[in-house]
N, C-alpha and C positions, 0 to 999 in steps of 0.2 A: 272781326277778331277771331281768330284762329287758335289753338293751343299744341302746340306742340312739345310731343313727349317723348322723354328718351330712353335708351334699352335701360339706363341704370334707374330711369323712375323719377329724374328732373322734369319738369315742365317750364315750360315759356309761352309767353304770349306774343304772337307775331301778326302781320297784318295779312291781308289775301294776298296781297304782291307776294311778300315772302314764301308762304305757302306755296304757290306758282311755281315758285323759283327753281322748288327741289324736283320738279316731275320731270324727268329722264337722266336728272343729271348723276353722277356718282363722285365720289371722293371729297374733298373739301368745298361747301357750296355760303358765297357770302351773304350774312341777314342784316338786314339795312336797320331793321327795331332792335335787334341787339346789340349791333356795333360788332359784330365777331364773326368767323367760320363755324360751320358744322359740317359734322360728316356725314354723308345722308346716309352711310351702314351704321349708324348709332341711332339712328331714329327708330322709334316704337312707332307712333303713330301720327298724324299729323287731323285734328278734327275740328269742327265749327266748335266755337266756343258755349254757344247752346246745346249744344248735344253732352257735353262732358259733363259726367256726373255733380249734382249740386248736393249738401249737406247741410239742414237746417234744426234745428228744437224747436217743437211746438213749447206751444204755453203749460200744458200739461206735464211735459216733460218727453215725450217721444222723439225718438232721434226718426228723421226721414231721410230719405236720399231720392233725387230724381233724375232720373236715367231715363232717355231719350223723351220725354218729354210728360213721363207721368211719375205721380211723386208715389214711393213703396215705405210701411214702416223698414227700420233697416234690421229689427230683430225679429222678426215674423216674413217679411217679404210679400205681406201683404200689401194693395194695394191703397193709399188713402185718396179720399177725394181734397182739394182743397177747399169745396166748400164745404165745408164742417171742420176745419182746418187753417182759416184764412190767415193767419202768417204765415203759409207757405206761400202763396203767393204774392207778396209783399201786402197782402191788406190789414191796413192799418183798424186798430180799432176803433168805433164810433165815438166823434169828440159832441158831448151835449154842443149845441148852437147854443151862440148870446142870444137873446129876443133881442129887438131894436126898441125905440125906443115907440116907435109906429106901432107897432104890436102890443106894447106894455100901455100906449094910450086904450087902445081898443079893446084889453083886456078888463081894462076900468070901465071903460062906457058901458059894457055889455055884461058884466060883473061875469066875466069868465076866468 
C-alpha cells in the first residue's frame, strides 16, 4: 500500500501497480484503486505507506508521531522509546489469565 499525496494536501491510498504507473509519464495518468485520472503535475509525493507519518496518544496523555520508523514526542521532538510506551506499538496491555481448572486442583493439593 502506497499513499499518495497531492500538491493541495489530499491523500489516497493506492496499490504498487498504481504507484508504478506514474514513473515517466505526464499529464493525465489512470488509478485502477480510485476509479479516476490524476495529473502527475499535481502530485506532491508518492510513498510506502509505512514510511508516512503515524499519530498516536499514549495513556498518559502524550501526543507522538512516528516518522520513518521511530516514534518523536510531537511537542518536544524528542525521541520515545516504545518500550516504556507500549501502545505505541500496538501492545496491548496484560489481560490477568483464567487458572484452569488443572491448576486450581493443584493449588489445593499443595495448599498453594
Amino acid at each position: 500500500m502506497f499513499i499518495l499525496k497531492m500538491i493541495s494536501g489530499e491523500r489516497f491510498n493506492i496499490t504498487r501497480e498504481d504507484a508504478q504507473s506514474f514513473v515517466g509519464k505526464s499529464g493525465l495518468v489512470p488509478v485502477k484503486s480510485l476509479g479516476g485520472m490524476i495529473n502527475v503535475s499535481s502530485i506532491s509525493s508518492i510513498l510506502p505507506a509505512d514510511l508516512v507519518e503515524t499519530r498516536k496518544k499514549t495513556n498518559d496523555g502524550m501526543w507522538c508521531v512516528k516518522r520513518f520508523g521511530q516514534w518523536y514526542n510531537e511537542n518536544t521532538g524528542l525521541i520515545v522509546e516504545p518500550k516504556y510506551q507500549n501502545e505505541l506499538d500496538g501492545a496491548k496491555q496484560p489481560k490477568q489469565i483464567e487458572t484452569s481448572q488443572f491448576a486450581k486442583e493443584l493449588a489445593n493439593k499443595f495448599n498453594l
